[in-house]
N, C-alpha and C positions, 0 to 999 in steps of 0.2 A: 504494500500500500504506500504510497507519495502522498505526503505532507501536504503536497502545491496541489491538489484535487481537491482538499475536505475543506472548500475557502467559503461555505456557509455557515454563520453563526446559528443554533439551533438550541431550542431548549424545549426539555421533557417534564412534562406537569402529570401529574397523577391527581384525580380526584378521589378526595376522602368523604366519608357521611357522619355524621355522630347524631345523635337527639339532642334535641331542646329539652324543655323540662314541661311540653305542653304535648310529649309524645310526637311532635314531627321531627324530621328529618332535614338538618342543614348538610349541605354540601359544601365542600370548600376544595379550593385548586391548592396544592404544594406545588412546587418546581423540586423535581426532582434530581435531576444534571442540565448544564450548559455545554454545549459539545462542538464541536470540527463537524461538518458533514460535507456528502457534496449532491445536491437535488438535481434528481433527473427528471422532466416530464416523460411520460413513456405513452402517455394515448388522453385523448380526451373524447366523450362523447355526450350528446343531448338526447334527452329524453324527452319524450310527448306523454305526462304521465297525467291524469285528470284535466287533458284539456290543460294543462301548465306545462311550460319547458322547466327543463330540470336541467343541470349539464354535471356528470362525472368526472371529475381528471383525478388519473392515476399518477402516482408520481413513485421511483425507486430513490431510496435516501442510503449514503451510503455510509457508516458511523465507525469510529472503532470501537471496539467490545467493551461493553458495558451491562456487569451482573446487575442483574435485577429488572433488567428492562421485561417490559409486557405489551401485549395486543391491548390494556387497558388505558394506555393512557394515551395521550396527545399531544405534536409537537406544534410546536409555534416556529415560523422562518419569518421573523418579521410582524408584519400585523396579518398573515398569513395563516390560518389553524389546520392541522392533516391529522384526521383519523388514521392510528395505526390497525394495519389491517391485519397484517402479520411481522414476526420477526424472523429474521433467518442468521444463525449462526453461520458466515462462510465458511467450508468447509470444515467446519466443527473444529475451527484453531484456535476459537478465543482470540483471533484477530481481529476481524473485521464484522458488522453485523448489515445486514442489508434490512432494511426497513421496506415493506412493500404499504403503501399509504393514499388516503383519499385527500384530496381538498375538499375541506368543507366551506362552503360557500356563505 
């Protein structure tokens, strides 16, 4: 992996839940690392879903290895937010992680 590719600043929020003391449930964002990456768009498409356009973009993000990461949290690139979709260990080295990710719009 080169240094000179992971030139996106990025950072990993996990969302947490606790109770109130009225029985609901507050959510709250953590950041969980600030990272190197390098964002790739990889496809984008629109949808005609209820008579509404919707549009998908897929994007591949490329991080070094970082324990702990999950399918549940989300990154921000900017004022930019991407649902992680999945995580991929590259070749199971504990180097490099490939993030497969939506834009949420």
């Amino acid at each position: 992996m080169q240094a000179g590719t992971l030139r996106h600043r990025l950072t990993l929020k996990t969302v947490t839940t606790s109770k109130d003391s009225f029985a609901g449930t507050i959510e709250a964002e953590a950041t969980f690392a600030t990272v190197w990456g390098a964002v790739e768009p990889l496809a984008g498409r629109e949808l005609m879903v209820a008579q509404q356009m919707q549009s998908e973009v897929t994007h591949k993000i490329t991080i070094r290895y970082l324990a702990g990461l999950t399918s549940e949290m989300h990154l921000y690139f900017g004022t930019r937010e991407f649902q992680i979709l999945s995580v991929l260990n590259s070749q199971e080295r504990d180097i490099e992680m490939v993030l497969m990710c939506k834009e949420l719009l």
